[in-house]
TORPA-4810 file (N, C-alpha, C, O; in nm, 3 decimals):
<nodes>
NODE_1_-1.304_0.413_0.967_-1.352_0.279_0.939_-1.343_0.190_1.062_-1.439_0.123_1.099_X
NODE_2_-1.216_0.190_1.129_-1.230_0.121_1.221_-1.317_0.113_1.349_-1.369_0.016_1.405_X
NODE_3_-1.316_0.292_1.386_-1.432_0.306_1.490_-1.594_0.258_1.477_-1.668_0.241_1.573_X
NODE_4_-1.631_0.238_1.333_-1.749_0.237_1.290_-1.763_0.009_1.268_-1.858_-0.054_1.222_X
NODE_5_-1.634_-0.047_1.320_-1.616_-0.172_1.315_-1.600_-0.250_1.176_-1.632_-0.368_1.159_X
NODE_6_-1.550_-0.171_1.089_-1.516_-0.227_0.946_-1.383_-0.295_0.935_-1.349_-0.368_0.841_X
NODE_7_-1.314_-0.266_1.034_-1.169_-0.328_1.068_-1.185_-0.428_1.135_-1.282_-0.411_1.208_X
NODE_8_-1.125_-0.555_1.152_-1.117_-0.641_1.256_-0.980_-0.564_1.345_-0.882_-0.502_1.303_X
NODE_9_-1.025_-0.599_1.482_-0.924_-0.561_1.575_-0.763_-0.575_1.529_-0.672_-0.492_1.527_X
NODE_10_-0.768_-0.747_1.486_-0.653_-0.799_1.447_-0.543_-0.750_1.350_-0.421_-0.756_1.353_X
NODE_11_-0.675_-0.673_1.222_-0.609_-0.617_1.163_-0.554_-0.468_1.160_-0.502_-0.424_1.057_X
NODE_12_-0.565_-0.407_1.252_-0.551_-0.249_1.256_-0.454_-0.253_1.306_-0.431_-0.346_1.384_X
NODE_13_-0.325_-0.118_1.270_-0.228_-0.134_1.233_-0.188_0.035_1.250_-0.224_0.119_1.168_X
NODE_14_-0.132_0.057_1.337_-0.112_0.227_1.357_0.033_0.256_1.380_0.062_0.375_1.371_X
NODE_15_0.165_0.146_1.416_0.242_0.146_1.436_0.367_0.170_1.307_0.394_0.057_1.267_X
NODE_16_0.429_0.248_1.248_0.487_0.229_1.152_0.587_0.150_1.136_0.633_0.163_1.022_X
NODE_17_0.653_0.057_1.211_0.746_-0.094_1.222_0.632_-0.177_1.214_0.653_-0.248_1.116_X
NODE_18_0.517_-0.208_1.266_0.409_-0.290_1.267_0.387_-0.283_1.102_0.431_-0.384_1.048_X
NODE_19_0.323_-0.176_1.000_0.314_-0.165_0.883_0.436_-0.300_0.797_0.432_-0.403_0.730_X
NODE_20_0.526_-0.209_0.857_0.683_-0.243_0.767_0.670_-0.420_0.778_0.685_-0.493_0.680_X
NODE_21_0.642_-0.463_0.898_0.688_-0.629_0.925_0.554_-0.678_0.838_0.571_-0.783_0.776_X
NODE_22_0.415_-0.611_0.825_0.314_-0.705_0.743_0.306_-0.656_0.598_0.235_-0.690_0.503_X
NODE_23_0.388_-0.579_0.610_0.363_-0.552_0.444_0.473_-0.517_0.344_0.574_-0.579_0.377_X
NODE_24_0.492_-0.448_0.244_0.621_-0.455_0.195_0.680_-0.345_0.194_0.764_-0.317_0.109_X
NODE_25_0.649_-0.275_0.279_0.682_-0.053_0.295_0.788_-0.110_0.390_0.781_-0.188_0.485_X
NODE_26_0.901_-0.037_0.322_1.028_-0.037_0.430_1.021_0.031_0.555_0.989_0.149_0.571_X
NODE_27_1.046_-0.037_0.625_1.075_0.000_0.780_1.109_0.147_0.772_1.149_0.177_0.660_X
NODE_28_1.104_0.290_0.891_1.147_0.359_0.921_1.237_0.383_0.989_1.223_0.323_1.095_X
NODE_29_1.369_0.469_0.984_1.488_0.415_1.025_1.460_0.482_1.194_1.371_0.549_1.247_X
NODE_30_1.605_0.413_1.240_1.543_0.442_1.423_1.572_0.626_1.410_1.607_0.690_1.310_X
NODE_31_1.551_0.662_1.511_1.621_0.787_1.534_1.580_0.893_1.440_1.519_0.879_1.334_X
NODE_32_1.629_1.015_1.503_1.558_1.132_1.373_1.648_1.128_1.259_1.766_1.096_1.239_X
NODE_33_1.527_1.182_1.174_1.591_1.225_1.025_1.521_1.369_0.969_1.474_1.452_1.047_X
NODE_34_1.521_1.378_0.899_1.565_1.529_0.795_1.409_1.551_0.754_1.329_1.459_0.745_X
NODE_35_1.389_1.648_0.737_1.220_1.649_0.723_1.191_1.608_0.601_1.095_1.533_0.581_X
NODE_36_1.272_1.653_0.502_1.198_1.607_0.391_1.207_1.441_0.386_1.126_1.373_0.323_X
NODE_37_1.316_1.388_0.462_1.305_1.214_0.427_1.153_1.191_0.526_1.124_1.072_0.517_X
NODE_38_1.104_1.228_0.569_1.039_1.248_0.683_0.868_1.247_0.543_0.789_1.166_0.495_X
NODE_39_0.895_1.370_0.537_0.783_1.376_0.410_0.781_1.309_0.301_0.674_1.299_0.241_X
NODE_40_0.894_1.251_0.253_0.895_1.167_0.133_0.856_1.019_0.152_0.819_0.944_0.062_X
NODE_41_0.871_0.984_0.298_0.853_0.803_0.302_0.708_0.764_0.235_0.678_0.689_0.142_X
NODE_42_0.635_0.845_0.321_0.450_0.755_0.287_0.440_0.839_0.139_0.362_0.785_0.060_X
NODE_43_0.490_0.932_0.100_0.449_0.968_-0.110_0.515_0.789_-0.149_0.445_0.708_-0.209_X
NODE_44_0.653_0.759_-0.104_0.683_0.659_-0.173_0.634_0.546_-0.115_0.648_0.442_-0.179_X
NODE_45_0.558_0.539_0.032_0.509_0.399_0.071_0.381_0.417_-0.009_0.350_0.304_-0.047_X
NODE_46_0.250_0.546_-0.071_0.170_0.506_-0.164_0.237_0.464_-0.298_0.204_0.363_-0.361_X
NODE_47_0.306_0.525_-0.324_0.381_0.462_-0.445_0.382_0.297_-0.481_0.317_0.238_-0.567_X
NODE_48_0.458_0.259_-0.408_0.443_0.118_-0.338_0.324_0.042_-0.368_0.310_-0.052_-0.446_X
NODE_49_0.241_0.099_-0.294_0.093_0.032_-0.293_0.047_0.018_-0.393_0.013_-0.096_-0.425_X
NODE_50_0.025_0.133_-0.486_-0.021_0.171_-0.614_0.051_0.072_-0.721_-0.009_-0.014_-0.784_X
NODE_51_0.170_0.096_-0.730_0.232_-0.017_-0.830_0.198_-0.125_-0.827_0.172_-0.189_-0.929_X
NODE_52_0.186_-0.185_-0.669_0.174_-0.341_-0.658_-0.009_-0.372_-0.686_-0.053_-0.485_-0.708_X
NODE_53_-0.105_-0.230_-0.677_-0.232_-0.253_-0.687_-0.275_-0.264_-0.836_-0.381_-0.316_-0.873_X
NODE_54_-0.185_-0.213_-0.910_-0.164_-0.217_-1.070_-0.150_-0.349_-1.116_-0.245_-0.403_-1.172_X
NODE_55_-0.036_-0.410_-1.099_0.026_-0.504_-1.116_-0.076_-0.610_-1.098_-0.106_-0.703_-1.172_X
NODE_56_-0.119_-0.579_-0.992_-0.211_-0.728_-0.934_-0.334_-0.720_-1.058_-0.355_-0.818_-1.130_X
NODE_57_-0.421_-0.577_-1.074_-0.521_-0.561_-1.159_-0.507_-0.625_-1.315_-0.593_-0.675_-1.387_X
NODE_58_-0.350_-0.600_-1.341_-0.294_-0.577_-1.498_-0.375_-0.715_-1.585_-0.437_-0.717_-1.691_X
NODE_59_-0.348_-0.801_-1.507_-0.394_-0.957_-1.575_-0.544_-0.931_-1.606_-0.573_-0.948_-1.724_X
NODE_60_-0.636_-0.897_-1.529_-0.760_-0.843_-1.544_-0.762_-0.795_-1.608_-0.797_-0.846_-1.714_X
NODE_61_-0.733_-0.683_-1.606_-0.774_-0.547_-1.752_-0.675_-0.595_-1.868_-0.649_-0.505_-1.948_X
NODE_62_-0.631_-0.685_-1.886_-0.591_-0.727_-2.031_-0.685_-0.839_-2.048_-0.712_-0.849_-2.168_X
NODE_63_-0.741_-0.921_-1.982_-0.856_-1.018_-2.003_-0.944_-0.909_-2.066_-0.941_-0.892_-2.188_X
NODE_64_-1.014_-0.841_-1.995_-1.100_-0.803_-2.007_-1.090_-0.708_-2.154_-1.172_-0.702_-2.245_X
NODE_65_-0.974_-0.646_-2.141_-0.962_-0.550_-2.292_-0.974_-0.640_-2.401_-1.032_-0.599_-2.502_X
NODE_66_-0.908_-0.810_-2.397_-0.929_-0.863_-2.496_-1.072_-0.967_-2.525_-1.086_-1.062_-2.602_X
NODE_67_-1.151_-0.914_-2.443_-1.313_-0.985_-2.437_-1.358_-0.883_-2.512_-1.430_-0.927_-2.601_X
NODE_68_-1.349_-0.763_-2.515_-1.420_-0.618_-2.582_-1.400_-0.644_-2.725_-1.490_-0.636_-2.809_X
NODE_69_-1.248_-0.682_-2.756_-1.194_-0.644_-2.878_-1.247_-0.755_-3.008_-1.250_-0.743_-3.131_X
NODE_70_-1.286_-0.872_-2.909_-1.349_-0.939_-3.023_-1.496_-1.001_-2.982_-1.530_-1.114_-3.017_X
NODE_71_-1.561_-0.932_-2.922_-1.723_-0.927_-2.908_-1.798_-0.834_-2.979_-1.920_-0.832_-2.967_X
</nodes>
């Protein structure tokens, strides 16, 4: 996306401390760690995302379920 200019410069973001400070995915700790903590961060930083993309939707799709239910 970004090569094709769908990103603004400003917003592209490749750094994983850069992620952590604009958004709400915990920081990665300094120094090495263990592979599987290694493999588990970004399953639980989508995790993250997903919940909070739910959450945000939820108010919507209960509007909307209760426009169906009595139309």
């Amino acid at each position: 996306m970004a090569s094709f200019g769908g990103i603004p410069w400003s917003l592209r973001v490749g750094d994983p401390c850069h992620v952590a400070e604009i958004t709400m995915v915990p920081a990665p700790p300094g120094g090495c760690e263990e592979v599987p903590a290694t493999l588990s961060r970004p399953i639980e930083a989508h995790e993250t995302v997903l919940v909070a993309c739910q959450d945000a939707v939820a108010p919507r799709a209960r509007e909307l379920s209760s426009r169906s239910r009595t139309a």
